[in-house]
C-alpha positions in Angstrom: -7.5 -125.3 83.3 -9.7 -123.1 85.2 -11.3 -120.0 84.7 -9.3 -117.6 86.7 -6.1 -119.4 84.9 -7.7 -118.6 81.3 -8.4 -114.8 82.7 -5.0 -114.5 83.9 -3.1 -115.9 80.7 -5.5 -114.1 78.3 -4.3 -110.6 80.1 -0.1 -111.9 79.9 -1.3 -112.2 76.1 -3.5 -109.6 75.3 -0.5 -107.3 74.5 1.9 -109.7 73.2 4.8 -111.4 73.6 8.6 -110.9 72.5 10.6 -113.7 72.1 14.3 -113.7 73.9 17.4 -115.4 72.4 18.5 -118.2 74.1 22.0 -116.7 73.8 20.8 -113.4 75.6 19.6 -115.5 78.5 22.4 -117.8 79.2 24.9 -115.0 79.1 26.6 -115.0 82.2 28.6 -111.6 81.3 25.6 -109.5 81.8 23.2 -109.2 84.5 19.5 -108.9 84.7 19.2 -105.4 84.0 21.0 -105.4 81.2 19.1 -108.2 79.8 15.7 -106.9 80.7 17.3 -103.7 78.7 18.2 -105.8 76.0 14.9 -107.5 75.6 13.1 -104.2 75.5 15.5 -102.8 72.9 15.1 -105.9 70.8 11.2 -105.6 71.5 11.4 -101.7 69.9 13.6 -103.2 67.2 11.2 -105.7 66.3 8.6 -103.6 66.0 9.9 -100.7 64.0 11.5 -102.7 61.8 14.8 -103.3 63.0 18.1 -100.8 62.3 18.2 -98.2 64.4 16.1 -97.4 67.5 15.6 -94.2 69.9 13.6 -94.7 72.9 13.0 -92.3 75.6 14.5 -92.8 78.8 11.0 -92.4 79.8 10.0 -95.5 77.8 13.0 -97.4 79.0 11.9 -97.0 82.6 8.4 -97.7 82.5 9.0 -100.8 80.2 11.6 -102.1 82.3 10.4 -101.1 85.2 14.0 -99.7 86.0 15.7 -96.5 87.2 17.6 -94.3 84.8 20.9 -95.0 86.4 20.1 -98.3 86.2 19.3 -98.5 82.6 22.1 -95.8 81.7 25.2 -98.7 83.6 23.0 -101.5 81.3 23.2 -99.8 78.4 27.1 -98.9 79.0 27.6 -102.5 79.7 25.6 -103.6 76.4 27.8 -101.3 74.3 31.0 -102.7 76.3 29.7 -106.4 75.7 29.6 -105.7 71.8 25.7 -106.0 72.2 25.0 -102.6 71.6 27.1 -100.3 68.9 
C-alpha cells in the first residue's frame, strides 16, 4: 500500500467508524436519505448510550450532509417504517 493510500485511510479513521446493520442497508422500503438518517441516529445512539436521542437539526444536516426538508420526509418515513417511534 502506498503512502498517500495510508494518509488517506488514516484520516477516514481518525474519527471513527459506525457500523450499519446489514438489515438497514438491504431495505428496499427506504431510500438513501433515510438511511444516511438512520445511520447517524444510530451513530448518536451509540454513543450516548442508547435510549433516547435529541439531535439538532443543525447536527442532522451537517452530519448528513442533508437539507432540513430532506431530513424532516426521512425522519417521517423512519417513524412510518416502524424504525423510528
Amino acid at each position: 500500500m502506498s503512502a498517500t493510500n495510508l494518509i488517506a485511510r488514516d484520516r477516514l479513521l481518525a474519527r471513527g467508524f459506525s457500523i450499519a446493520p446489514k438489515g438497514v442497508l438491504a431495505d428496499t422500503e427506504i431510500g438513501p436519505a433515510d438511511k444516511l438518517v438512520l445511520l447517524v441516529l444510530l451513530d448518536c445512539a451509540r454513543e450516548g448510550g442508547g435510549g433516547r436521542i435529541f439531535p439538532s437539526w443543525e447536527f442532522l444536516c451537517r452530519a448528513t450532509a442533508l437539507c432540513r426538508a430532506t431530513i424532516h420526509s426521512a425522519l417521517k418515513h423512519l417513524q412510518k417504517t416502524g424504525y423510528l417511534e
